[in-house]
C-alpha positions in Angstrom: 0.0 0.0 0.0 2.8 2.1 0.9 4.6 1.6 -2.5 1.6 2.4 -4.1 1.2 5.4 -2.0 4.6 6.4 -3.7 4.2 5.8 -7.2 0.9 7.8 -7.5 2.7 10.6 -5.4 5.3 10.3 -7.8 3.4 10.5 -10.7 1.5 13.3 -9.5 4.7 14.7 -9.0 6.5 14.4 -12.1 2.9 15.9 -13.8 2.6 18.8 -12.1 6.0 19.9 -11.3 6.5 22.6 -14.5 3.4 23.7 -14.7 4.1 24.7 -9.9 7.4 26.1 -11.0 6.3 28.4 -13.1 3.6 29.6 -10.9 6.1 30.2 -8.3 8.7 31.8 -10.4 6.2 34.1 -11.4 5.0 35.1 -8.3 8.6 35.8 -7.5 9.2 37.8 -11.0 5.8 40.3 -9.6 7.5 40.7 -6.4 11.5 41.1 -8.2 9.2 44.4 -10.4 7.7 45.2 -7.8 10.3 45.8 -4.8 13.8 45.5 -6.2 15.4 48.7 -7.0 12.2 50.6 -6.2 11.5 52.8 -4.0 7.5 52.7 -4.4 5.1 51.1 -6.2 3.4 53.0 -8.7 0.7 51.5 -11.6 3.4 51.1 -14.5 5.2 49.3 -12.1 2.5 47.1 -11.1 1.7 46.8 -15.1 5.0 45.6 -15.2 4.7 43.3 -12.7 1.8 41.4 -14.5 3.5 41.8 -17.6 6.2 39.7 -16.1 4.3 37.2 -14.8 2.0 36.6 -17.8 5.7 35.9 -20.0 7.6 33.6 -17.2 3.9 31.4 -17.5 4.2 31.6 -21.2 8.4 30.5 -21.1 8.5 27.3 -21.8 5.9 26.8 -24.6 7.0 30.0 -26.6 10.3 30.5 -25.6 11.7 33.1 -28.8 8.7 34.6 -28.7 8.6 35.4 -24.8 12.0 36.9 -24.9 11.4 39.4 -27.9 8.1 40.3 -26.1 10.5 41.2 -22.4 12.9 43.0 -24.3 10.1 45.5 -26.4 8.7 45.9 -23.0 12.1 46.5 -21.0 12.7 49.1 -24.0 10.0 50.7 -24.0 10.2 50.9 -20.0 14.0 52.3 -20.5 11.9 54.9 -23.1 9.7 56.1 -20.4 12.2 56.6 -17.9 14.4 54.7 -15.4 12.9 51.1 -15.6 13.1 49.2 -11.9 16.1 46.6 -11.5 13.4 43.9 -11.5 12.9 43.8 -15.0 16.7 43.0 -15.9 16.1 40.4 -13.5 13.1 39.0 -15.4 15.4 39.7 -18.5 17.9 36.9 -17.5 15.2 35.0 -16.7 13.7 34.7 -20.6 17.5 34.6 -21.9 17.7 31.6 -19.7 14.2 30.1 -20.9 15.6 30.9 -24.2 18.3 29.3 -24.1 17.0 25.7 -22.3 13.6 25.3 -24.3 14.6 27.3 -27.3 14.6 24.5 -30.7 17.7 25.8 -32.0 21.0 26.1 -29.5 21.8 29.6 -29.9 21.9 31.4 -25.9 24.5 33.8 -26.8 23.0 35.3 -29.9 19.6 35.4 -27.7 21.4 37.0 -24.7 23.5 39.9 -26.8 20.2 40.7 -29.0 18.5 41.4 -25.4 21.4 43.6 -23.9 22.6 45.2 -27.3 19.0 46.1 -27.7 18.9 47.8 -23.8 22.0 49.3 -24.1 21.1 51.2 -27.5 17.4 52.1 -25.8 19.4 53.2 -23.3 21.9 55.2 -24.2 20.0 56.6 -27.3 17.1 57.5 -24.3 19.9 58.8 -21.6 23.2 59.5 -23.5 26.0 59.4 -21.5 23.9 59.0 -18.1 23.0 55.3 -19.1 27.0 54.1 -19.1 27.7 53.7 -15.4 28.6 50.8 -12.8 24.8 50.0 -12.5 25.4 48.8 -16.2 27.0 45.0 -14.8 23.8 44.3 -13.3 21.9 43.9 -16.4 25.1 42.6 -18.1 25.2 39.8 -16.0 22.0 38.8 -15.4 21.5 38.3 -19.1 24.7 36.8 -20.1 24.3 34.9 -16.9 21.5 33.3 -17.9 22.2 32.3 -21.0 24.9 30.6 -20.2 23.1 28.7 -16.9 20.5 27.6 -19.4 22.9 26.7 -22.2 24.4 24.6 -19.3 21.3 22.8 -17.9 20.2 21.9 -21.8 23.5 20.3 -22.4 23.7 18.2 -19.3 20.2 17.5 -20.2 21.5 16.4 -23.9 24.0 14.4 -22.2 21.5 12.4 -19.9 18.9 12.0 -22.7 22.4 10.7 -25.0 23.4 8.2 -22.2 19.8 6.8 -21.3 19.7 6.3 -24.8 22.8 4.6 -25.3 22.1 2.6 -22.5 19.0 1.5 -23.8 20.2 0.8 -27.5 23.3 -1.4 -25.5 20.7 -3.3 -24.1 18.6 -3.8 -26.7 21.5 -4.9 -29.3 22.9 -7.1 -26.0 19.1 -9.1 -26.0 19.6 -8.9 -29.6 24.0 -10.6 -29.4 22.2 -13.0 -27.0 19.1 -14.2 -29.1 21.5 -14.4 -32.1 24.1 -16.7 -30.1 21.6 -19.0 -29.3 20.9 -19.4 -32.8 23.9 -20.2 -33.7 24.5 -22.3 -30.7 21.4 -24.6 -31.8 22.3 -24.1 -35.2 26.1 -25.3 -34.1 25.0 -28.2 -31.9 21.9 -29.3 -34.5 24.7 -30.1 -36.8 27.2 -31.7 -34.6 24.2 -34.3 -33.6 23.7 -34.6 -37.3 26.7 -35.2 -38.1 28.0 -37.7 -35.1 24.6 -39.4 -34.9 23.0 -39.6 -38.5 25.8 -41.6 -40.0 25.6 -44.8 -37.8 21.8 -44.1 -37.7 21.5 -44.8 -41.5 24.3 -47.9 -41.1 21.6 -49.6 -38.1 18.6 -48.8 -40.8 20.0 -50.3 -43.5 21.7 -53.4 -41.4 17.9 -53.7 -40.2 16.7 -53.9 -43.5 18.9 -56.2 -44.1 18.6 -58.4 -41.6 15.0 -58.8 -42.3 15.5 -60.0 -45.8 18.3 -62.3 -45.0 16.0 -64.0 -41.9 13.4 -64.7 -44.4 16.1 -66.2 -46.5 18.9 -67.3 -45.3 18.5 -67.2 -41.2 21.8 -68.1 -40.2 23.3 -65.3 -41.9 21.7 -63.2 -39.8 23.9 -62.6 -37.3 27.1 -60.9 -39.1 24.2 -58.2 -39.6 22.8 -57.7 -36.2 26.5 -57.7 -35.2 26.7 -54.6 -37.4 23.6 -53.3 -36.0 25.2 -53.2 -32.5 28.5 -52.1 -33.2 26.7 -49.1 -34.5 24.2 -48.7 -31.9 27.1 -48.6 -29.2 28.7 -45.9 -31.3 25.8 -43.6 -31.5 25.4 -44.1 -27.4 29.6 -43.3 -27.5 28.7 -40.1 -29.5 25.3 -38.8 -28.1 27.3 -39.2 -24.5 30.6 -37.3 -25.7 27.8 -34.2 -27.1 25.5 -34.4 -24.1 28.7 -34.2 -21.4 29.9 -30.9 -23.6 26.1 -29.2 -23.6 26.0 -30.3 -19.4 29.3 -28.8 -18.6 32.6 -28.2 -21.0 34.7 -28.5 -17.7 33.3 -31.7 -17.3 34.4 -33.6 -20.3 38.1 -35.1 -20.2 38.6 -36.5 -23.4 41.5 -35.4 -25.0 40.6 -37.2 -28.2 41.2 -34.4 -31.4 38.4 -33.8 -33.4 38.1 -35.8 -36.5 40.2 -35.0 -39.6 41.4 -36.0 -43.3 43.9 -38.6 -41.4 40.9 -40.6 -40.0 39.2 -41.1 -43.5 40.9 -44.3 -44.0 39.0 -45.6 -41.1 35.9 -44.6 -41.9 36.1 -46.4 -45.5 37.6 -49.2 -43.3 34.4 -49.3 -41.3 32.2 -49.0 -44.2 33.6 -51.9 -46.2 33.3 -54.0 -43.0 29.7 -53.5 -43.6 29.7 -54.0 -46.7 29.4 -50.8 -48.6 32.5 -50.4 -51.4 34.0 -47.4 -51.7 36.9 -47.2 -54.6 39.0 -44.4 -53.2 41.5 -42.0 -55.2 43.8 -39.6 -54.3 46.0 -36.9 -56.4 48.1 -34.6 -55.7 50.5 -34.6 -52.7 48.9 -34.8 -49.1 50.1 -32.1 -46.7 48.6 -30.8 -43.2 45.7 -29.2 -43.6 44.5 -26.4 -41.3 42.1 -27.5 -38.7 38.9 -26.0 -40.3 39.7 -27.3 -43.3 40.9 -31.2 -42.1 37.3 -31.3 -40.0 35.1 -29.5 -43.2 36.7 -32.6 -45.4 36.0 -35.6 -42.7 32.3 -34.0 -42.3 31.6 -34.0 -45.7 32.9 -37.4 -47.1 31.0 -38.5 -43.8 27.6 -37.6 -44.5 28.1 -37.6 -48.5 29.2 -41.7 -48.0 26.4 -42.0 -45.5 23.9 -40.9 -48.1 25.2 -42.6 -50.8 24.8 -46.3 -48.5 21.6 -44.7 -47.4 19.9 -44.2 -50.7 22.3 -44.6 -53.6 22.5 -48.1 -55.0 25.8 -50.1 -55.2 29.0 -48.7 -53.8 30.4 -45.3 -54.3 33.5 -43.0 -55.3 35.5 -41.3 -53.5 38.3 -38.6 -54.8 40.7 -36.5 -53.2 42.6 -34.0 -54.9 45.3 -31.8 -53.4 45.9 -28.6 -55.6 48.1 -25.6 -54.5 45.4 -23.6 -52.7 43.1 -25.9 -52.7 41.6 -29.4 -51.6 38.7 -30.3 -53.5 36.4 -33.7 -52.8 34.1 -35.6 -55.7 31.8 -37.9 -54.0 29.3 -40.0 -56.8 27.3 -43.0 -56.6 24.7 -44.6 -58.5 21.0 -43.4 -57.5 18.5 -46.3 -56.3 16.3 -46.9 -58.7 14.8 -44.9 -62.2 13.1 -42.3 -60.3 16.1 -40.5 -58.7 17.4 -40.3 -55.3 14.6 -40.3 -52.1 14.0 -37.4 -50.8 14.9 -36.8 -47.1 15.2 -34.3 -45.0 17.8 -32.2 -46.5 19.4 -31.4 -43.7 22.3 -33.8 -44.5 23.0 -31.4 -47.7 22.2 -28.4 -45.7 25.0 -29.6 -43.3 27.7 -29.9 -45.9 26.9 -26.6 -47.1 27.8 -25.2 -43.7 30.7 -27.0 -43.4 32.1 -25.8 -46.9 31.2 -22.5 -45.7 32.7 -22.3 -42.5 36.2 -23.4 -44.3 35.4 -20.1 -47.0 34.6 -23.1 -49.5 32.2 -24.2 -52.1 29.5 -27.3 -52.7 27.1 -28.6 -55.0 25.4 -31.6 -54.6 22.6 -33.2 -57.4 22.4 -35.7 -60.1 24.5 -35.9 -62.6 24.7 -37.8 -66.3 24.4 -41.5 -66.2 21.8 -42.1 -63.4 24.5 -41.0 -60.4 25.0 -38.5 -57.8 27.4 -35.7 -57.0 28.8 -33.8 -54.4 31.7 -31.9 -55.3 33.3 -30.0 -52.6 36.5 -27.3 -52.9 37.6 -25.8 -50.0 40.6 -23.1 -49.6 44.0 -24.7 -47.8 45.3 -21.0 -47.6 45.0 -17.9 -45.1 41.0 -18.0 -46.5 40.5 -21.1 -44.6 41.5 -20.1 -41.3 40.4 -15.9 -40.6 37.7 -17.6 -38.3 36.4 -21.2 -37.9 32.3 -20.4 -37.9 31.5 -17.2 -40.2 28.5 -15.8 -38.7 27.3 -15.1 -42.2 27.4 -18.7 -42.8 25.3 -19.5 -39.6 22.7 -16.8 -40.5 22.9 -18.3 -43.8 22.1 -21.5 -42.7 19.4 -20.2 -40.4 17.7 -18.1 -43.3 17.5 -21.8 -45.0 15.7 -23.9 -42.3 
C-alpha cells in the first residue's frame, strides 16, 4: 500500500511539477518588479509586474517569442524613464528560458540581442547617463542566464544521449544474445547430425537387411545384427561425448582431437566392414591441412558416404585432390532406382553446405549424367581457410534456409 502510495505521489509529481514552477517563479518575478530597485510602487510598475508574470507562464511553450516580447517591453520601460532593477532580472530570466527550451541552440545570440537592444534604448534614451557601474547588473543577469540555461540543456542532452545509449546497448545485448543461441542450436543441431546420423543410417540399412536375410537365409543373420550393435554402441559413444559438452565443458576429459582427413581411412575401413564399397583415389601430394579445413573434409565425405549407402545403390567414389590452394572432394554414386534419389530431410546437404562455408569453400550436390549422384566439394587450404572457424554469415545463412 505504501509503494503504491509512492508511485501515485510520484506520478503526480512528475505531472505537475513545470506547470508549480512556473507559478512560483512568477510570483517571485511580480515581487523582483515590484520591490527591487524601487523605492514605491506606482501603476506602470505594477503593469509591469503582471507583464512579467504573464511571459515567465508563457516560457516554456514560446520560448523566442517570450523573450522578444520582455525586451520591447524593458525598451519601452528604459523609453519612459528609469525602468526598476526587477525587469533586468526577469530579463535573465527569458534569456535563460531561451536558451533551455529554445529549438535551435543559440543562448549567446539570444542573450547579446537582449542587452545590445537595452543598451542602445538606453543610451540613445539617456546618452552618456546610461554608461555607469549600474550597467554589470543587467550585463550579467542576461549573459548569466544564457549561459546557466545553455548549461542545464546540455547536461540534459548528455543524460537523454546516455539513457539512450544505454538502452540501445541493451537492446542490441538481448539482440548478441538471441543471435548466439541461434547459432548455438544451429552449431549443436549439426554436430548431432553429423556424429549421430551416420551410424543411424548404417543400423537402418543393417535392419533392413537383416530382415530379408531372416526370411532367407537365417543363419546369416547374425554378421548383420552384429553390425547393427556395433553401431548402436557408437551412436550411445557419440550422443554421451555431445550431451557431457552441452552439461558442462569442464566436465568432459577426453582429450581425443576432433576428427580429420587422417581418420578417413577408417571410416572407409568401417564401411567396407559392412559392406558398402568405396573405390578411393587420391592426387596430388597430401600435406597438413589447417584444422577448419581437415574437419570440413572428414564431415563431408562423412555424410556424403552415408547418403550414398543410405539411398544410392551399389558402392560409391571417393576422390581426393590436393591442388596448391586448394583441396577439392568428388563424391558419386549410383542413384537407387529410375526415379532418382529419395527425398529426405535435406538437412544432410544443408550440413555440408555449412561445413564448406565455415572453411570459406564451395559445394554442390545433385544428379549428374548417367543415373548417379554428385557432391563436389573445394575448399581453400590458404589464409581464407582459417580468418575464423564459424563465419556468422554462414550460420545466418544456414538459419535463413531452415
Amino acid at each position: 500500500m505504501y509503494a503504491v502510495s509512492s508511485q501515485r505521489r510520484r506520478l503526480y509529481l512528475d505531472r505537475y511539477h513545470g506547470p508549480l514552477g512556473d507559478v512560483v517563479l512568477a510570483a517571485t518575478g511580480v515581487m523582483v518588479v515590484l520591490f527591487v530597485g524601487t523605492t514605491a510602487v506606482h501603476r506602470e510598475t505594477t503593469l509591469l509586474s503582471v507583464l512579467c508574470a504573464v511571459l515567465i507562464l508563457a516560457r516554456r511553450r514560446y520560448p523566442v517569442p517570450v523573450l522578444l516580447a520582455a525586451t520591447a517591453i524593458a525598451v519601452l520601460a528604459i523609453a519612459t524613464g528609469r525602468p526598476p532593477d526587477g525587469l533586468f532580472v526577469v530579463a535573465g530570466m527569458m534569456t535563460y528560458s531561451a536558451a533551455l527550451y529554445s529549438p535551435s541552440r543559440r543562448p549567446w545570440f539570444y542573450a547579446f540581442l537582449v542587452w545590445g537592444a537595452l543598451m542602445v534604448a538606453g543610451t540613445v534614451v539617456h546618452q552618456a547617463d546610461w554608461w555607469n557601474a549600474q550597467q554589470f547588473g543587467p550585463f550579467a543577469f542576461i549573459l548569466g542566464g544564457a549561459g546557466v540555461g545553455d548549461s542545464i540543456r546540455m547536461r540534459q542532452a548528455y543524460i537523454a544521449e546516455v539513457t539512450e545509449r544505454a538502452r540501445q546497448a541493451e537492446v542490441t545485448r538481448e539482440e548478441e544474445a538471441r543471435r548466439r543461441v541461434l547459432d548455438e542450436r544451429l552449431r549443436i543441431a549439426r554436430e548431432l547430425h553429423d556424429v549421430v546420423a551416420h551410424h543411424i543410417a548404417v543400423i537402418s540399412v543393417h535392419a533392413g537387411a537383416a530382415g530379408h536375410v531372416l526370411r532367407g537365409e537365417p543363419d546369416k543373420v547374425w554378421p548383420v545384427l552384429g553390425h547393427i550393435r556395433t553401431a548402436a554402441d557408437a551412436v550411445l559413444e557419440e550422443i554421451k561425448s555431445v550431451i557431457s559438452v552441452l552439461r558442462d565443458p569442464d566436465e568432459v576429459r577426453s582429450t581425443e582431437p576432433a576428427p580429420g582427413v587422417e581418420r578417413l581411412r577408417d571410416l572407409l575401413t568401417g564401411l567396407q566392414t559392412m559392406g558398402f564399397a568405396v573405390r578411393h583415389q587420391q592426387r596430388g601430394e597430401p600435406r597438413p591441412l589447417p584444422a577448419v579445413v581437415s574437419l570440413a573434409v572428414y564431415r563431408i565425405v562423412q555424410e556424403a558416404l552415408t547418403n550414398a549407402h543410405r539411398y544410392g545403390e551399389g558402392g560409391a567414389t571417393l576422390d581426393l585432390e590436393y591442388t596448391a590452394d586448394t583441396v577439392r572432394i568428388e563424391v558419386t554414386n549410383s542413384m537407387a532406382g529410375s526415379g532418382g534419389r529419395p527425398s529426405g530431410s535435406e538437412f544432410g546437404l544443408l550440413g555440408m553446405r555449412e561445413r564448406a562455408a565455415a572453411a570459406h569453400g564451395t559445394l554442390t550436390a545433385g544428379p549428374v549424367a548417367g543415373g548417379l549422384f554428385r557432391v563436389y566439394a573445394e575448399l581453400p587450404t590458404d589464409d581464407r581457410a582459417i580468418s575464423r572457424l564459424n563465419p556468422p554469415s554462414a550460420l545466418t545463412h544456414a538459419a535463413e534456409e531452415v
